[in-house]
Structure formats: C-alpha cells, structure tokens
N, C-alpha and C positions, 0 to 999 in steps of 0.2 A: 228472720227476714230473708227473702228469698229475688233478693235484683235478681236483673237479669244482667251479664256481663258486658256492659257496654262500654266505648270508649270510644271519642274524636279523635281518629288518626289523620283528616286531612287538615291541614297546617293553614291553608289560608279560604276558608270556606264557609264562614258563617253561618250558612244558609244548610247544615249538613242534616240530613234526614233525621237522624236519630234524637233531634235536638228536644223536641219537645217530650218525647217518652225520659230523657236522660232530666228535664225538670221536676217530672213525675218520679224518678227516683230519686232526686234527692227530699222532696216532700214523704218519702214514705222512709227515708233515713229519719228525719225530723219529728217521723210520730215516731221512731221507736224508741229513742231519743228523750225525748221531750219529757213522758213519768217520771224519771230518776230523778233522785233529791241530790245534787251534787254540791260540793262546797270547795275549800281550796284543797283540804286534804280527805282522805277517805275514800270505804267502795265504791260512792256514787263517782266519781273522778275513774276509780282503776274501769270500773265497769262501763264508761261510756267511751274511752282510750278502746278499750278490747276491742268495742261493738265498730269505731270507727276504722282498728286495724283490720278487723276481719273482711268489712268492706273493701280498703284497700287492695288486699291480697288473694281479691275473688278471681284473680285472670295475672294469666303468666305475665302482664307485664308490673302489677305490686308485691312491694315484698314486705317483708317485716316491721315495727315501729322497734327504736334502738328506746326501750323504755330503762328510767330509774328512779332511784328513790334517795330521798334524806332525811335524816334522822331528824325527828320531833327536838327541838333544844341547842341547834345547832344554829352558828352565828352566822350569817352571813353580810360581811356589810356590817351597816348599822341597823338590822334586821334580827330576829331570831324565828328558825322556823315555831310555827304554834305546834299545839299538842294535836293531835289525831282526831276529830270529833266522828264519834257518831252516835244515830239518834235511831228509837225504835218507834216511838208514838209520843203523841203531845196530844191535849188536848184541854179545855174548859167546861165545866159543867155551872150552868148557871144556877140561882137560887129556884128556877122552874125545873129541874131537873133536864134541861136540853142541853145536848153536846155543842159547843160551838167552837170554831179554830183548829178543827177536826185534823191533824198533820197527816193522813192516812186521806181526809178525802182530798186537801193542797197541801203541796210542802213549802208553801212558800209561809202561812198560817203562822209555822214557828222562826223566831229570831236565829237567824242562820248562825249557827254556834254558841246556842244556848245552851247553858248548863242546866242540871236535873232541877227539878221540883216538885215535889207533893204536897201540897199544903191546903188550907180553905182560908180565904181572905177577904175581906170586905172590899165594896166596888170602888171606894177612896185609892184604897192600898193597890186592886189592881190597875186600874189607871196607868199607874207610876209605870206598868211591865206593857203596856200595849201601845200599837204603832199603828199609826192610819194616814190617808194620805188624803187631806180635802178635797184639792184638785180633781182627784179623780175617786170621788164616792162610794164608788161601786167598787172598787177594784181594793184588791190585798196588796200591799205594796211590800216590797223585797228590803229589807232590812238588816243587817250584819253586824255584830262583833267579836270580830277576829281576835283581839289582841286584849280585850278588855272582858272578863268574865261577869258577865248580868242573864240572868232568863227574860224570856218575854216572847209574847203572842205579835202577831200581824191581822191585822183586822178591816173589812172597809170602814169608813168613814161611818155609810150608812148606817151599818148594824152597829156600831161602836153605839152612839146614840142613840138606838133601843134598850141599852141594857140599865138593869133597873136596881135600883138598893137591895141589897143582901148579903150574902155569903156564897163565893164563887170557888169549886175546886176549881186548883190548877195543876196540871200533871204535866211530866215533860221527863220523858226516858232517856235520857242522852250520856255522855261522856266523852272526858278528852282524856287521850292515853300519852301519858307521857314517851311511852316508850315506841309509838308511832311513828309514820314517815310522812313526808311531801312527795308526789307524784309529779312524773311528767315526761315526757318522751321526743324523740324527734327522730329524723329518716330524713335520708339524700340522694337527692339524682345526682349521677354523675352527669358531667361534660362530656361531649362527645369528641371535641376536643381537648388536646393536652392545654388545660387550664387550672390553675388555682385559682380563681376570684368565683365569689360565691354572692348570690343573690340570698336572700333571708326572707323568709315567707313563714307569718309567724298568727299564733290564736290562740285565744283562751278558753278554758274547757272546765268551770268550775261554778256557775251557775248552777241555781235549782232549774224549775219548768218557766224558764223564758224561753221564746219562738226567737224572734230576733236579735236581742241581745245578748241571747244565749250560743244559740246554733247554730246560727245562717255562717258565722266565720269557720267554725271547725268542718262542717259540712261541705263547704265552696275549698277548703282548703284542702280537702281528701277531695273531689274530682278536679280539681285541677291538677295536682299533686299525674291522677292517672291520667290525663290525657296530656301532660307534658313527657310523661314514660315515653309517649308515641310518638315528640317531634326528635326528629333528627338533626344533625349537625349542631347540637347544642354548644354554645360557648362558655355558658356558665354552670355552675354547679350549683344545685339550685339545695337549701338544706331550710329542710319545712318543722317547727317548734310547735308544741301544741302543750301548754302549760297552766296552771291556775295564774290569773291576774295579778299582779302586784310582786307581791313575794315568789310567785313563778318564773319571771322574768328577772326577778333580782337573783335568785338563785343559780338559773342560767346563764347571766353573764357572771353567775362570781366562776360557774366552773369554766367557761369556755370563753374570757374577755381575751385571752393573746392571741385567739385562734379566729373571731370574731374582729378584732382591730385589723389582723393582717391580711383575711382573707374578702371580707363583705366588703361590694361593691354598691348595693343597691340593697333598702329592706323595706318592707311592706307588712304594717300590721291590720288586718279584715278583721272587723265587728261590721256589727248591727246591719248585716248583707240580703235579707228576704224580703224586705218591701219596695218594690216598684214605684216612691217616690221623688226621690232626688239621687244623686251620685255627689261625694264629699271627699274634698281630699284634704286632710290635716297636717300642714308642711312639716320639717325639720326647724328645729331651731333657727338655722342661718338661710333658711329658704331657697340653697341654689346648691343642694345634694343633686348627684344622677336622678335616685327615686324623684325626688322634688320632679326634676325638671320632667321625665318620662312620663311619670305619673300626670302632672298639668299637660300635658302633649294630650296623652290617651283622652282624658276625661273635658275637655277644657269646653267643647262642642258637645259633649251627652246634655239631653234636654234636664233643665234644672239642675242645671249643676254647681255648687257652691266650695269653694277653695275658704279653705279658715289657717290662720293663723300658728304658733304654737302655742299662743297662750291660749287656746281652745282646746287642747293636750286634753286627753281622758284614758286612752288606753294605753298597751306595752311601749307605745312609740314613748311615752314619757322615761322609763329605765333605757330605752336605747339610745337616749339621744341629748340622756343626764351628760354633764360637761367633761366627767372623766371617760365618758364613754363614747358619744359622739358617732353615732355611726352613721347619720344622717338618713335617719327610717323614716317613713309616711304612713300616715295612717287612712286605711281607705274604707271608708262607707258607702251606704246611701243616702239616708234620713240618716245624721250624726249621734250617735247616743248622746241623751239629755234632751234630743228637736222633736223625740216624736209623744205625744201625749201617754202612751204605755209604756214609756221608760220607766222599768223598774217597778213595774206592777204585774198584775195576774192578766193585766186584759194584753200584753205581750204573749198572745199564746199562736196559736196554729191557726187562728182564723188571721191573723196580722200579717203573717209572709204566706206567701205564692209560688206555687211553680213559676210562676213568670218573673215574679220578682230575681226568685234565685237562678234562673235561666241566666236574665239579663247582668246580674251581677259577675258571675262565672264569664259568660263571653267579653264582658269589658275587662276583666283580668288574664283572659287567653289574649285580647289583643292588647294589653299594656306588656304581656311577657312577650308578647312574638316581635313588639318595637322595640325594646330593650333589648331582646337574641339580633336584628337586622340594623340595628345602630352602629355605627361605626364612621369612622373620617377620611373622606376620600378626596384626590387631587388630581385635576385633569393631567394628561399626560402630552395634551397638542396644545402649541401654540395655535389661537384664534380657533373658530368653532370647528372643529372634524367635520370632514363631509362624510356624514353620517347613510348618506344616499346609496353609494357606494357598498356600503355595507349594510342594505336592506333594513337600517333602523329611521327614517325617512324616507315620506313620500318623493318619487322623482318629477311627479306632476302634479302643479300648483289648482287644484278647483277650488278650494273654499276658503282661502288664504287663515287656514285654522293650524294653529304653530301648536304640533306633538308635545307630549310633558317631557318627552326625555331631551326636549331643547333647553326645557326650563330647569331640565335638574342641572344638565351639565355645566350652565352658567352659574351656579351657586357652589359648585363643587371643587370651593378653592384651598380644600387642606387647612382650612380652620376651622368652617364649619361641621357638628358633626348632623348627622342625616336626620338626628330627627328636627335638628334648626332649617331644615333645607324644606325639608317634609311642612315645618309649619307656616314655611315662606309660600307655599305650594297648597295651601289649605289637604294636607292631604296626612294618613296614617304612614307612620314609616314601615312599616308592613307592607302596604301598597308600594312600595318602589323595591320591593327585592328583586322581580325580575327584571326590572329595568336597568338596577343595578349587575346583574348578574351579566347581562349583554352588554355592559360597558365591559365589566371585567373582561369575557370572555376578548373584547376587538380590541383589550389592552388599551383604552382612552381613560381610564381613569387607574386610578390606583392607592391603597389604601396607605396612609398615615401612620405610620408605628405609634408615633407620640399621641394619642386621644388625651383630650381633656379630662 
C-alpha cells in the first residue's frame, strides 16, 4: 500500500481540502485489510496490527504501536485465554463431486475456531456442523466458538437447501496451540500540557472479512490517532487500544485497571463506523459520565441520530464500564451493530461502507475530541455586563438591534456551568466558542474554575 502522507493539521476547519482524498485512503486501507481471516488470537490479528502500524508511522508525526502478547492458558478474571487457532483450508465436497464452503475463496465459510476434520458423512450428520442465516439467504453468516471445541461450516440459507442426500467430505485444516499467545497493542499521545488525565479511545481488531463491523473502528482510530499528532495545546493524554473483543478488553484492564481507574477521564469505544446511515451513541451505565455527556453534546443534532441505553451494550464499553471497573465509556456508531441487516454476514463487505461514510464518521470524532480539549468552567470576573465596546468585542453602533454571541456566552458563564452546557444553551459546538473564549481570557473578564465538575 502506498498512501500518500496526508494529515489535518488545521484544528478548526472542516471544510480542509484534503478531506475527500484522506476518505479515499481510508477505503483503500480497508481493501488491504479486508482478505485476512482474523480471529481473536493468531497471524490474521499480528498481521493486520503490523499493516495498521505501518500506516501510522508513514510521516514524522506516527510512531510505533507498544505491542504484546499472553500466553494461551493463562487466567484472567474469570476468563482464560483460549489456545492459539490457526487454519490452512476447509472445505466440502458434495456427493456431486463440487467443492462448496470453499475457506480459501471466504473465510468467513468456516466456524471461526473450528477444529480439524477429515472425514465423509451423511447429510443428516452434516446438518448438525452447518450454520445459515434465513434472514438474509444469500449471505454466509459469521459464526464462532471461542471457548467451546466443535468444527462446522457457514453456509447461505439458500444453498443450504440445495444440497442433496448422500456422502459429503468435510475437511478443515486447523489447530489450536496451546503453547500460543493473545495479541494486542496500544500507543499514546502525549498532553501538551503538564497532565495526567487521559482520554481512552479504544477497537477491536479480530474479525474475519467484515467491512463495517469489522474495520471501519480500527481504520477511524489510526487517522484520528494522526491528525490528533497535529492539534496543539492538548490537555489530555489521549492512549488508543486496539485489541480482540471480549477477552481483549478483559485482558487489558486486568493488566492496566490501577492506571486506568486513576488516570481516564473520558473513553470511547468505535465499531460499525463506514456506513453513512445514522450516528449512535451507547451510554455508560449511570448515563452522566464526561464521555456520556460530550459525546450527547457532539452527536445530539447529526441527522438520525439515536442515543440507546446500556442495556443495548454490545461492544468493549461492556468490560469498561463492568461495576468493578466503571470507567464510564461510550460507545460510538453509526448504524449500532445488530440495526443493520449485514450484521454478521458476508454481505458486510466493501460495497457496505464509503468513503463518505468513513469521512463523516472520522470528522464527527475530530469535533467530539476538539469539544472535550475546549471544555472547561469559566466565571465572569465583572460585576453586571462589561462594556464589552470599549474593548472592540462589541458593536459601538446599534443598526440592527442583533445581540453578538459573545453577550450570550458571558451571561451563562457563572462557574458552574461547564462550556459545553453553555455551548448547548447556545445551540452551538463547544469548539465554536474557543475564540471567543480566548478574547475573554485575554480582557481578563472571565476566568477559569479550578474545581470542574
């Protein structure tokens, strides 16, 4: 793959030229992407880690992923990591002599962490080993067991029901290695200021060949990752996870929960981010975390937008925000994994997400980060309103009796509220008020609140 080295360095510009070619590369990250048969442990995992660090690290401002690994057998929790799977070919030969469930021409075909088999079985007996989804007939549906040892084919609906009485080999080249690891990595921006509170920005990266379920979050989370390199004066330390699902995230907070309780202010878990349908935010348990409220700020006005619940929990936000752990993370979509009819099928491929889709995903998480970096709690410094005139932030001639915004911030800006309550009193981005804010600062009429909420 040969990007070109691009990256948004202006901070509040939406409109930045490069925008539409920078969609185009991430669509052409997602075909390179997309082939690999990934699962939670294995080279499909190390190999699509490498391909997304080497992205990162195309231009002096990415640098390395801090990768590791655990051992196959190891406890975590009430967890144990599984054994190491990997697979060379699978496949079916019917009593017609045709190959069908081909794992070479989809990988989705075989039961992700199937075990071997050789054998010829009658169509009674195979039955028992195949998986099809009626709903969507046409398509191979994505099928798993992790922790439970069975083989088994993934099939459409439709051809399921052509196949005919006989004797069917079934072949499946696979193995789990005990002596294996779990995969997964992570990388941090620093603050630009002297800060410890750290934002958490986190995906999972262990699917076979899904487009949106799969990709669209690792993909959105490597370039924002680089064009946050590029905003300055940052206040939080922003520390980005890219792990397999479930047991990746359980694994992660077993090794980093006292450094993760003391330092995350704000966390944010991206799935299902390439389709240009809706924008979804999946709260925290108690629904009135920072993320919670930031995240409802940004997205609250995106057209079709749906806020769900925790008991609609599907991805990592579930281990972050278990009761011992509690970090009050969010979880951010568009169409919610489970709402779009190619959840978890074959027809989840590259014709499903968009350059546009993932464009627009990516700038509604540039401006949910740049209102979380401009957030903060300010108190007027004058009794009754400053004459604002005086100091060139007000007109000194009344023609259209049209009342400036920075009249209406100042009246809000009583040291309880913080800015982006101000901001949605204001129908407006808390991003939009930096420089307004910054000219208060600078005439000393306002002034910031140690104690934030």
């Amino acid at each position: 793959m040969n990007l070109q080295k691009r990256i948004i360095v202006t901070e509040f510009d939406f409109r930045h030229k490069d925008y539409e070619i920078i969609g185009k590369d991430m669509m052409k990250l997602a075909q390179e992407l997309f082939p690999i048969c990934r699962s939670i442990t294995g080279d499909g995992f190390r190999k699509s880690i490498n391909i997304l660090e080497a992205f990162y690290k195309n231009d002096k401002r990415g640098g390395a992923f801090n990768k590791y690994e655990i051992k196959s057998g190891t406890k975590v929790y009430d967890w144990e990591v599984p054994d190491e799977w990997h697979i060379k070919d699978a496949y079916i030969i019917t009593p017609e002599n045709e190959k069908i469930c081909d794992f070479k021409k989809h990988n989705l075909h075989v039961l992700n962490y199937s075990t071997a088999v050789n054998d010829e079985i009658s169509l009674e007996e195979l039955q028992n080993h195949l998986y099809s989804n009626e709903k969507m007939p046409d398509s191979i549906p994505y099928v798993t067991s992790y922790y439970k040892r069975r083989w088994g084919f993934c099939i459409s609906h439709n051809e399921r029901k052509k196949l005919k009485q006989g004797l069917y080999k079934v072949y499946i080249d696979a193995e789990h290695d005990k002596n294996g690891v779990l995969n997964y990595a992570d990388f941090f921006i620093k603050a630009d200021k002297k800060s410890k509170d750290e934002v958490l920005i986190s995906s999972y990266l262990c699917h076979p060949s899904m487009a949106n379920n799969e990709l669209s979050g690792p993909i959105i989370l490597t370039f924002l990752a680089k064009w946050l390199k590029g905003i300055k004066n940052k206040k939080y330390n922003y520390r980005f996870v890219l792990i397999p699902e479930t047991i990746g995230s359980i694994v992660y907070i077993n090794k980093n929960l006292k450094e993760l309780k003391k330092r995350v202010k704000a966390g944010f878990v991206l799935s299902c981010l390439g389709d240009d349908d809706n924008y979804s935010l999946i709260h925290s348990p108690k629904g009135n975390s920072l993320s919670d409220k930031i995240a409802l700020h940004t997205y609250k006005n995106k057209e079709n937008f749906k806020e769900f619940s925790f008991l609609f929990r599907g991805s990592d936000e579930r281990q972050f925000n278990s009761p011992l752990v509690n970090l009050g993370v969010v979880g951010i979509c568009r169409t919610r994994y489970a709402d779009f009819k190619q959840y978890h099928t074959s027809a989840d491929d590259l014709n499903y997400i968009s350059a546009k889709g993932l464009l627009n995903s990516l700038k509604s998480l540039q401006e949910l980060i740049l209102n979380l970096e401009c957030n903060d709690t300010y108190k007027s410094t004058v009794f009754c309103e400053p004459n604002l005139g005086k100091r060139g932030l007000y007109p000194t001639l009344n023609l259209d009796n049209k009342k400036p915004i920075i009249s209406d911030l100042l009246a809000f800006l009583d040291g309880e509220r913080e800015l982006f309550e101000v901001a949605n009193i204001l129908d407006m981005q808390t991003y939009e008020l930096k420089d307004l804010i910054d000219s208060l600062l600078k005439h000393k009429l306002i002034k910031r609140v140690k104690n934030e909420k």
